[in-house]
C-alpha positions in Angstrom: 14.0 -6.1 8.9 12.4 -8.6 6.7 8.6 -8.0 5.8 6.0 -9.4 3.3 2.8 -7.8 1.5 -0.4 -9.1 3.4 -2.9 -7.3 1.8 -2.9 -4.7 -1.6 -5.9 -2.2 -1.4 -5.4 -0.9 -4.7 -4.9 -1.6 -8.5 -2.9 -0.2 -11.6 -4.7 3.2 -12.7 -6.8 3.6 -9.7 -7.2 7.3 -8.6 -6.2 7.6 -4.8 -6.9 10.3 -2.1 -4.1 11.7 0.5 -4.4 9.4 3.3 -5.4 6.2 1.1 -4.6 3.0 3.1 -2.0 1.3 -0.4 -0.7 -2.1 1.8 -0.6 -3.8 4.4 3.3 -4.9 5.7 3.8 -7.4 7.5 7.2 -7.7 9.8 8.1 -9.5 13.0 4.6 -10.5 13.6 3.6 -7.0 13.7 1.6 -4.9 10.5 2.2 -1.6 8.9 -0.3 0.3 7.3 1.6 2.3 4.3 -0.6 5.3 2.8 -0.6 7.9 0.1 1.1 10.6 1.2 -0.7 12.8 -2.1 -3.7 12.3 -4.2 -2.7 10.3 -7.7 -3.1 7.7 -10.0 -1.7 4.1 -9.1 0.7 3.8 -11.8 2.1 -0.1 -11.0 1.5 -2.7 -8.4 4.2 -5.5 -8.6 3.0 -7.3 -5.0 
């Protein structure tokens, strides 16, 4: 299923907590929140 990237909550070397909301996809009309599944630093955002 093709999807795009509606919304980036975070930036390169940002500290995030489990459970951080990262993205927002967006497929078929319908969005997917993607989060951290561990506490780290945001190496790269490409979106």
């Amino acid at each position: 299923m093709n999807g795009y990237v509606k919304k980036v909550f975070v930036n390169e070397g940002q500290m995030i907590q489990k459970e951080t909301s990262l993205l927002i996809l967006e497929a078929m009309e319908m969005q997917h929140e993607l989060c951290a599944l561990v506490s780290c630093r945001v190496a790269n955002v490409y979106a």
